[in-house]
C-alpha positions in Angstrom: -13.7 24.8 6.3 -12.3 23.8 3.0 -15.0 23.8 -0.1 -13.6 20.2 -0.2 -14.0 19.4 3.2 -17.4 21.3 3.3 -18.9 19.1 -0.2 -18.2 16.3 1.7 -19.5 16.6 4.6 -22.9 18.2 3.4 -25.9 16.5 4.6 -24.0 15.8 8.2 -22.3 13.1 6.6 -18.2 12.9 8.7 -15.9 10.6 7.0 -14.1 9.0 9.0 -10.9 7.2 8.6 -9.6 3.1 10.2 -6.2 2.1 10.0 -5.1 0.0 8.0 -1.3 -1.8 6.3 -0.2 -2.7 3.2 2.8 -4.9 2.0 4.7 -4.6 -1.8 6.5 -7.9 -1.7 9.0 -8.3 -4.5 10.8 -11.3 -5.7 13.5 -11.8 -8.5 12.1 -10.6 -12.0 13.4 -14.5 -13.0 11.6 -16.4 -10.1 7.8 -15.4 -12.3 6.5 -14.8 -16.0 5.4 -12.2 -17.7 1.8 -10.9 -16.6 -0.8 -12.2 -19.1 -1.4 -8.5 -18.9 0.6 -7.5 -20.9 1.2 -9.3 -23.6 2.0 -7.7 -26.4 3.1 -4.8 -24.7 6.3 -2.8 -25.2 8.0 -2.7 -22.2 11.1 -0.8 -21.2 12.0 -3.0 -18.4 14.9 -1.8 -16.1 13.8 -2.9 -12.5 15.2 -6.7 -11.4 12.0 -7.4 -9.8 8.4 -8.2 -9.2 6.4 -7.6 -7.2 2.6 -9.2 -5.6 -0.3 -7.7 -6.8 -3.8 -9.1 -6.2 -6.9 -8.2 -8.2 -9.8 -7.6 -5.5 -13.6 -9.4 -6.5 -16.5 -7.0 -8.1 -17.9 -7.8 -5.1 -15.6 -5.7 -2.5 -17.2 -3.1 -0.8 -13.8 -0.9 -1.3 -11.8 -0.6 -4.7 -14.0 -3.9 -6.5 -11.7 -4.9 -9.3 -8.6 -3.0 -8.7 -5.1 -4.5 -8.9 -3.5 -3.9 -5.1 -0.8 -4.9 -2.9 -1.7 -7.3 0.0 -3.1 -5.8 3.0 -6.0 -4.6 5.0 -7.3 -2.9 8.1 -5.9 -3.4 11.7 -7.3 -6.2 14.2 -7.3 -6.4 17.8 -5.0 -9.6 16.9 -2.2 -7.3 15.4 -2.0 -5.6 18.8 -1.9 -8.8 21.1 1.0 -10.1 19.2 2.8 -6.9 19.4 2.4 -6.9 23.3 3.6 -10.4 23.1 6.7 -10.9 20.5 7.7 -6.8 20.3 7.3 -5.4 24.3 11.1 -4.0 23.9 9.3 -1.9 20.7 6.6 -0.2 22.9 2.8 -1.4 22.6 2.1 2.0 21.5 4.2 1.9 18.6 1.3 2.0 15.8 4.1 0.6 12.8 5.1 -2.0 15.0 1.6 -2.8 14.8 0.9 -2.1 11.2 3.9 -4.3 10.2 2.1 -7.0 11.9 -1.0 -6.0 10.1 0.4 -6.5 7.1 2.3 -9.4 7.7 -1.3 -11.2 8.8 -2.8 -10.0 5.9 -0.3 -10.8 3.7 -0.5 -14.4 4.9 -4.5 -14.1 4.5 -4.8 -12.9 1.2 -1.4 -14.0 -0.7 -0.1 -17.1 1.4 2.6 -15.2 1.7 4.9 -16.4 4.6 6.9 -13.2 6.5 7.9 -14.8 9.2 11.5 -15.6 11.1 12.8 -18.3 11.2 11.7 -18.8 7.7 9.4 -21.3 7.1 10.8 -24.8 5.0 10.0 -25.2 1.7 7.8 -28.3 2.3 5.8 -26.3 5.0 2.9 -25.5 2.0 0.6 -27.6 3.1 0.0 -27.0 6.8 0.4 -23.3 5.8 -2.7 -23.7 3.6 -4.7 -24.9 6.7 -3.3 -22.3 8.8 -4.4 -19.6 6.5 -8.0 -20.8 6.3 -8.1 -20.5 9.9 -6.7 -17.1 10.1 -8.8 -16.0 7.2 -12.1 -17.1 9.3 -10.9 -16.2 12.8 -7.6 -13.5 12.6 -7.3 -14.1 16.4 -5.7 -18.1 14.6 -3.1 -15.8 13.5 -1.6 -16.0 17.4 -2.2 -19.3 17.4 -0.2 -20.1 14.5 2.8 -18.2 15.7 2.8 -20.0 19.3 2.2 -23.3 17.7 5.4 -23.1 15.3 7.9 -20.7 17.3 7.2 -18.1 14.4 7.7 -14.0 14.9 6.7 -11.7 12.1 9.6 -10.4 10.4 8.9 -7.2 11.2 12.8 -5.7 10.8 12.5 -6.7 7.1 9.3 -4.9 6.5 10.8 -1.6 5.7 8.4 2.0 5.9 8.0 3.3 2.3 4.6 6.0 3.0 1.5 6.6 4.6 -2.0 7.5 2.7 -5.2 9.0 3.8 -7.8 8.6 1.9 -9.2 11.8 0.8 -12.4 13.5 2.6 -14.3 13.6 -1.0 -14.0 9.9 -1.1 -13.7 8.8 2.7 -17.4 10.5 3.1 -18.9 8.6 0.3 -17.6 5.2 1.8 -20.4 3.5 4.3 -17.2 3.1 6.8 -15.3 6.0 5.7 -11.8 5.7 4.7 -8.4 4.3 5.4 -5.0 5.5 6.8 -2.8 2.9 5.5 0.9 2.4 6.0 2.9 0.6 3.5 5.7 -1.2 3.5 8.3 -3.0 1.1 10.2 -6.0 1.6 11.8 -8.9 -0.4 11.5 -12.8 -0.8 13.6 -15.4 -2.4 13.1 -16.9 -5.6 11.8 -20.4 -4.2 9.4 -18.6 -1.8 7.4 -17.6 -4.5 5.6 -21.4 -4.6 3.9 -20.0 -1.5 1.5 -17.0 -2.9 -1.9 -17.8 -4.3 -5.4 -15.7 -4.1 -7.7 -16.4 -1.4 -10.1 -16.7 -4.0 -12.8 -14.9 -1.6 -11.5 -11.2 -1.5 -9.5 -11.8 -4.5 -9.7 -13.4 -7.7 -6.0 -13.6 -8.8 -2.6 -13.3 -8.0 0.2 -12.0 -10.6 3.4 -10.8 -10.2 4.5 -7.4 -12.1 7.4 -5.7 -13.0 6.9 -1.6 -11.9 7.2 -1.1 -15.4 4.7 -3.7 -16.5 2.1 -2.5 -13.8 2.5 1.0 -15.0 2.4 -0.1 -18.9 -1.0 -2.6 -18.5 -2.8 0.2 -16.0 -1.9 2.8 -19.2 -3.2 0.2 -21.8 -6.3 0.5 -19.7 -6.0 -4.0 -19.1 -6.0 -3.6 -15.3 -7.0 -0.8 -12.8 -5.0 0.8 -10.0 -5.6 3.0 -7.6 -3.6 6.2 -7.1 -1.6 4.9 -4.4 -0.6 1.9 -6.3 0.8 3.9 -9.0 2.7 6.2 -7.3 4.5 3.6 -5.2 5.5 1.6 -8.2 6.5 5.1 -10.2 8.9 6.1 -7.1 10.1 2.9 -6.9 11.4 2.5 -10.7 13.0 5.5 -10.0 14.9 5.1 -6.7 15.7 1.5 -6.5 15.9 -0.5 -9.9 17.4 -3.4 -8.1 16.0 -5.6 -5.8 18.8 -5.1 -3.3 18.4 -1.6 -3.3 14.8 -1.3 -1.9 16.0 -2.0 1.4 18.3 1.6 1.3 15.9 3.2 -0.6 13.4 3.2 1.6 14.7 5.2 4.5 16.8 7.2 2.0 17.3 10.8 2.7 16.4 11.5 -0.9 12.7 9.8 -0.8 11.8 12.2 2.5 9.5 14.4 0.9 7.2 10.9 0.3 8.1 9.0 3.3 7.8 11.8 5.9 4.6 13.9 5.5 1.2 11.7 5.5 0.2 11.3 1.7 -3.8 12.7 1.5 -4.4 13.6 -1.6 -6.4 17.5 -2.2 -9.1 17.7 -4.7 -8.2 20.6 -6.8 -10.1 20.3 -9.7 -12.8 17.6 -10.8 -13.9 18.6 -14.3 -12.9 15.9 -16.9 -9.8 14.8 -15.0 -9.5 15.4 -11.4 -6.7 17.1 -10.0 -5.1 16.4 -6.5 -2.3 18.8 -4.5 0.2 16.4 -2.8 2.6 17.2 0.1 4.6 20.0 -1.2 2.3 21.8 -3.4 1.1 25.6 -2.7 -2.4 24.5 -2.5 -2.3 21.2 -0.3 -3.5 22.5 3.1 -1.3 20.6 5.6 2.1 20.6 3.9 2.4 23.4 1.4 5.4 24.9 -0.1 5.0 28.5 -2.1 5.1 28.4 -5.4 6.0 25.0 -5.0 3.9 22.0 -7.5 3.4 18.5 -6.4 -0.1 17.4 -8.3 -1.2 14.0 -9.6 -4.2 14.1 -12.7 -6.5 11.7 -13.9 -9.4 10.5 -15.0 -12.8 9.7 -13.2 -12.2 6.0 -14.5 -8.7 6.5 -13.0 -7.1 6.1 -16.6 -3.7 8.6 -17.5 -2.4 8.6 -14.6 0.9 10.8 -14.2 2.5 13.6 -11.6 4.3 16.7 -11.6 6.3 17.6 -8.8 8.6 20.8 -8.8 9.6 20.1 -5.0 12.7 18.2 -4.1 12.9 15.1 -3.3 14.3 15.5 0.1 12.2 18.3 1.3 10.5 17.9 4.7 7.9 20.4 5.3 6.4 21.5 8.6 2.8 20.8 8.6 0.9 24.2 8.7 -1.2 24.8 11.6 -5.5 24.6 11.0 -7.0 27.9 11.0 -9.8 27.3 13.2 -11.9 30.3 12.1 -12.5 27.7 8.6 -13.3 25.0 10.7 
């Protein structure tokens, strides 16, 4: 066993992980503002686009304060409307299931409305009601698709990566940690009149520029989480333009990200802590030799940045447990 694995599980203490989806939802950079987070920053803006990010109440139980995307973990719900609207897909098909995980939670927490046919523009207020309903009962969720002839529009939700959390912070959580899928997709300019905050799991909504998110989490004016940041980072770089996200996503040059499940490796936790990612010599599933894939920061999760030495397009097999460590 790992000295990782083994300092987290001392005291008999197994994490354990719950599924779980996540949705970046970007709009035209022109449909929104500026973030009131960053004013007076410099930024270098090059990206056409923002995208939904929610800040979660001090309260949460998980990440209280951060700046996320809109999602959350799977209900029994998500399943029954697979089974229903997606039989062709296969009921086993866990992102068939995740996309409609995200796509409830996405109408839960942000108002946001994925679904085909799309929804009129004077639809806001029964949507409102709808998404109380849902947000007390998710089983309302199946309702609401039956009562208005809606699907969720899964084929636009678009696989970017998977993240596990890692053991040394799954053990410490009192229901363990999350595998989350996340996905990217895109909405018009006047769909935007939709989003809001729950104002019961979150506080507010803004939209962000890549750039801007990355600029106001390295001013230290809101916290994100090391998923967060790595998404947004990789998208700057592959798909500046809206209409590229789309391609980018199942490009062959984003494989090393998209292919191997993204669980961080606690390296080194002295004043920054120091995680191997797929690709680097010392991650213990996918590791390349002599290969560097790391991302450092602090415990407060300030100065955030990653070095990677591994191509982009790299798939690595995933290297078999020895079972005399575990």
């Amino acid at each position: 066993m790992s000295a990782e694995r083994e300092n987290a599980f001392r005291g008999g203490k197994m994490p354990t992980w719950r599924k779980s989806a996540s949705v970046v939802i970007a709009c035209p950079l022109s449909a929104t503002p500026p973030p009131e987070a960053c004013a007076g920053l410099q930024i270098d803006q090059q990206t056409d686009y923002r995208v939904c990010m929610m800040k979660r109440t001090a309260k949460a139980r998980f990440m209280a304060n951060f700046v996320v995307f809109p999602g959350g973990a799977f209900d029994s719900v998500d399943r029954i409307v697979a089974e229903k609207y997606f039989a062709q897909l296969s009921a086993d098909d866990q992102r068939t299931v995740s996309r409609i995980c995200a796509t409830r939670e996405a109408f839960e927490e942000a108002g946001a409305p994925l679904f085909t046919p799309p929804v009129p523009a004077d639809s806001k207020h029964w949507l409102h009601t709808w998404r109380s309903k849902v947000h007390d009962n998710d089983m309302a969720f199946a309702d609401l698709l039956e009562q208005y002839a809606l699907q969720p529009s899964i084929a636009n939700l678009h696989f970017w990566c998977s993240f596990t959390t890692p053991d040394f912070q799954a053990s410490r959580g009192k229901k363990g940690g999350f595998h989350t899928d996340f996905f990217v997709t895109t909405v018009p300019a006047d769909a935007v009149h939709h989003f809001s905050c729950d104002a019961k799991e979150t506080t507010t909504l803004d939209w962000f520029s890549p750039e801007e998110l990355l600029a106001a989490a390295a001013a230290q004016r809101v916290t994100v989480a090391p998923p967060q940041w790595l998404i947004l980072d990789e998208m700057r770089r592959v798909a500046p333009r809206m209409a590229d996200l789309a391609a980018a996503a199942g490009g062959a040059s984003r494989a090393l990200l998209r292919e191997h499940d993204i669980k961080p490796h606690l390296i080194s936790a002295g004043k920054s802590l120091v995680t191997a990612l797929p690709g680097d010599e010392q991650h213990p599933t996918y590791p390349l030799r002599g290969q560097t894939h790391r991302m450092t920061f602090t415990k407060s999760l300030g100065n955030m940045h990653r070095v990677c030495t591994v191509p982009s397009d790299a798939t690595i097999p995933a290297k078999a447990p020895d079972s005399s460590k575990l």
